[in-house]
N, C-alpha and C positions, 0 to 999 in steps of 0.2 A: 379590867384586864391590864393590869399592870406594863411596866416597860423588858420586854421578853429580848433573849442573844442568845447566840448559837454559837461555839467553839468547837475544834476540830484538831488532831492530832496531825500533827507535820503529816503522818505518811498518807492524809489525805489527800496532798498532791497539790491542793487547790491553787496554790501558787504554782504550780506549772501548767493549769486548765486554762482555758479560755480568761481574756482580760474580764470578760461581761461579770462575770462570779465576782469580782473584788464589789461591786457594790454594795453588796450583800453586809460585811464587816465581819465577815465571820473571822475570829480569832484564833490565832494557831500555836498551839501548845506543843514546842519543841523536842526533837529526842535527837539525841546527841548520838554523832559520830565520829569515831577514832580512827583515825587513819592516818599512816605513814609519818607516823609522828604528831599527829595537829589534831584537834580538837574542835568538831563541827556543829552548827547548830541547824540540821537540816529546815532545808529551805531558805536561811537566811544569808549563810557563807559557801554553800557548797553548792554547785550547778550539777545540775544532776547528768549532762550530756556529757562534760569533765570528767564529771565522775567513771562513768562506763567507758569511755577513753581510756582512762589509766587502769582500771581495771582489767580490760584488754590486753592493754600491754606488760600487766605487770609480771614482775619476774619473782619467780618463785611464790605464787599466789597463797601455796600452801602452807607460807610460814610467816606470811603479811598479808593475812586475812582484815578485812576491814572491822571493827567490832561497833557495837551501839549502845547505849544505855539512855534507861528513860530517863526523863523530864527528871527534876530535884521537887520533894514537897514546896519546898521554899516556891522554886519556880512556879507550882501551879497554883500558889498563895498568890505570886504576884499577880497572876491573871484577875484570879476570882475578885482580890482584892480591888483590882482596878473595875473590874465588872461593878463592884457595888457602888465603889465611889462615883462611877457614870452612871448611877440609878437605875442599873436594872435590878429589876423583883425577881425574875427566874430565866434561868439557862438550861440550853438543848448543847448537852456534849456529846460529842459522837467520837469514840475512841478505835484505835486499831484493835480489833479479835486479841477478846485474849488467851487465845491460844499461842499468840505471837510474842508474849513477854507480860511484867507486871505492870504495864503504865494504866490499862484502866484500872485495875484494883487500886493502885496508888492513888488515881485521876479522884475515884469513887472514895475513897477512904478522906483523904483530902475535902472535899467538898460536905461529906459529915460534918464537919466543923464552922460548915456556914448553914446550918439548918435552921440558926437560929435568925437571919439574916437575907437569907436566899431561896427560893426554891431550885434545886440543880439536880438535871438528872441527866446524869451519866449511863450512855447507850454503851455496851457494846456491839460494835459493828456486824460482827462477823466473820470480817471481810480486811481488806488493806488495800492501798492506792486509791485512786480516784473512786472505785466504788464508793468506798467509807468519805471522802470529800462530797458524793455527789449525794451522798443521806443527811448533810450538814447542808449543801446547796438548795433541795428539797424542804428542808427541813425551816430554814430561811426564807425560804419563797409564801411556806404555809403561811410562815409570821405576817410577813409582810400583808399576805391574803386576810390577815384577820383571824384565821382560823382558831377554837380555843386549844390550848398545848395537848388536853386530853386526845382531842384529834387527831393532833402533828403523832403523839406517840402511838397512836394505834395505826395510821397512817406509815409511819418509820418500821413498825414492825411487821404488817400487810408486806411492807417490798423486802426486808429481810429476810423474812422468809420465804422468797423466791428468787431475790438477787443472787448472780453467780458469777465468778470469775472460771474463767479456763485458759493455760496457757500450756507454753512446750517449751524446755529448757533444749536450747541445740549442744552442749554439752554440760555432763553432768559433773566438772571439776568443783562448781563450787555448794551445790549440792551433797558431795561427800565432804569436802572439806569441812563445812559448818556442819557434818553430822549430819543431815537431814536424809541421807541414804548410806547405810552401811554395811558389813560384812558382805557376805554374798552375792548381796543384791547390789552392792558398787562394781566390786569384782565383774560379775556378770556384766553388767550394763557399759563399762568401759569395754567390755574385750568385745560385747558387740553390737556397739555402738547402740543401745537403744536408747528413745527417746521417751521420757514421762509426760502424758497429758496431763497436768497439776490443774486442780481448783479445789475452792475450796467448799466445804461438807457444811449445812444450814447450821450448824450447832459451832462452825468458825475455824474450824482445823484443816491447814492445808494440806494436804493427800493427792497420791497419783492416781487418779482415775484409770487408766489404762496405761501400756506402756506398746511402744511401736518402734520398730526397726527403721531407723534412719529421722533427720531433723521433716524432711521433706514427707515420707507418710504422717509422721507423728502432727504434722500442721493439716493435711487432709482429715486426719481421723478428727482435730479440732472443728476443723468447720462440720465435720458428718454430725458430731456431739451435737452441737451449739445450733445447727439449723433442725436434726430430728428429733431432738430430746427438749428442748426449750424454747425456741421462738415457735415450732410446730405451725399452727397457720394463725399465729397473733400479729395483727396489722401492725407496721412499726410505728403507724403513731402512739401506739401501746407500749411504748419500751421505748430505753435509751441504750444506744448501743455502742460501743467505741474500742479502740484497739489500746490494749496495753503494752509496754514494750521499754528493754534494758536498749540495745544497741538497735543500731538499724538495719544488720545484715539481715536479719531472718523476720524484722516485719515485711520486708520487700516481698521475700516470698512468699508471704501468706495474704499479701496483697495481689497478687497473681493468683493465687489458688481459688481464694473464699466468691470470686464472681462464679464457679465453676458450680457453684454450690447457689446461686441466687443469693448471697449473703452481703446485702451490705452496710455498713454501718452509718447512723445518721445522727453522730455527736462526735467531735472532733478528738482526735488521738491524744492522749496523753500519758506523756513517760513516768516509767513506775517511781516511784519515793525511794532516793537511796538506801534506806535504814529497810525497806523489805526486796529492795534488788541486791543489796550485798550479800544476802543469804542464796542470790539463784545466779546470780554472774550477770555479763553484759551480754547473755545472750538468748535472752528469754523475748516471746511474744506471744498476744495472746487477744482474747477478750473480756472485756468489763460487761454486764449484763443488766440493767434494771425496770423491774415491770413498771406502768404505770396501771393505777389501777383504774377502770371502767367503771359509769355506772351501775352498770347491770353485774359487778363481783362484790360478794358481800366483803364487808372487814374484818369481822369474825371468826 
């Protein structure tokens, strides 16, 4: 078994997670953000707490929207390229859902090119934020464990297809503005005031699950989701659970609410990835979801 690495797309977060992850080395393949004139390389110039800051404040949000673009081939040459010259034989990459843009296809296209040289297999997620970090975290831990890759990927795929995010957007301005709600259904949802429970669907696409009148049900009907439909009576050493979150107003509230529900989370909070909070604003909160799996659940 060869010298095996793990790589991970900025909107994995992993650089805003817990310091303990950096041992790991997992490598972060950048996507770039434009804003207000400047040129960012998320996670490495942009503070993501900054960022929702001005986002908040900003004026005329409608017409200085922040925009993103993926990673350059070049850029994800540099990587790989460094990956062989430090002697690994094969890589676990774990990309943003692509349903979220082209960077896995690119990530995936890209990495054809070292077939002759590498073994590399490019996941996609599903998912975005720390989810997608903590399947690259996981996925690291396997290595580390010895595990052989066949494992780690049937193992990655086991929790994907049960990993979930859920959140609530407290207003739906930036929402419509990137398009991601429109005609009728904007109209509607500004004049009265509804709130979208968003997560995303196992095949990677982010969707409103429900929609609820007011920021404050709409984060009740979250914890109703997320405690009756998913943890159901699985012990949380069975799962990692953690709050996702643009600004801080409206996690506070769903930190009040979710004991009311017996819900609590036992992996430490981490803020969403600029390049997927500029599509929902600085005012989104929510939860990251991941099973672990038991002995007694097959993999199959």
């Amino acid at each position: 078994m060869g010298k095996r690495g793990v790589m991970c797309t900025s909107t994995g977060c992993i650089e805003y997670a817990p310091e303990r992850y950096k041992q790991y080395g997992i490598d972060i393949i950048r996507i770039h953000v434009l804003f207000q004139g400047k040129e960012y390389l998320e996670g490495l110039d942009l503070d993501p707490v900054d960022f929702y800051n001005q986002l908040e404040k900003l004026e005329d949000p409608k017409n200085n929207l922040p925009k993103t673009a993926m990673p350059t081939p070049s850029e994800i040459k540099s990587h790989f390229d460094k990956a062989y010259e430090d002697g690994y034989d094969e890589l676990i990459v774990i990309a943003i859902s692509s349903y979220l843009g082209g960077t896995y296809n690119l990530i995936r296209l890209v990495a054809e090119e070292y077939k002759d040289k590498m073994k590399i297999h490019v996941i996609d997620s599903k998912i975005t934020c720390f989810g997608e970090g903590l399947l690259a975290v996981r996925a690291a831990q396997m290595i580390e464990q010895g595990i052989s890759t066949d494992q780690i990927l049937k193992e990655i795929a086991w929790m994907m297809a049960r990993q979930e995010f859920l959140g609530v957007d407290a207003k739906l301005d930036y929402l419509i503005y990137n398009g991601r709600l429109k005609g009728g259904k904007a109209f509607m949802g500004k004049m009265l005031s509804i709130c979208p429970v968003v997560h995303f669907t196992h095949e990677g696409e982010c969707t409103s699950l429900t929609t609820v009148r007011t920021p404050k049900k709409a984060l009740a009907k979250t914890c109703e989701i997320l405690k009756n439909d998913i943890i159901k009576d699985r012990d949380s050493k069975d799962y990692i659970l953690f709050h996702i979150y643009t600004g801080p107003s409206l996690i506070k509230e769903l930190e009040k609410i979710e004991g009311d529900y017996g819900i609590k989370c036992n992996h430490e909070a981490v803020i969403m990835s600029p390049v997927s909070g500029c599509h929902n604003g600085p005012w989104l909160a929510g939860y990251g979801y991941l099973p672990l799996r038991r002995e007694d659940e097959a993999l199959d």
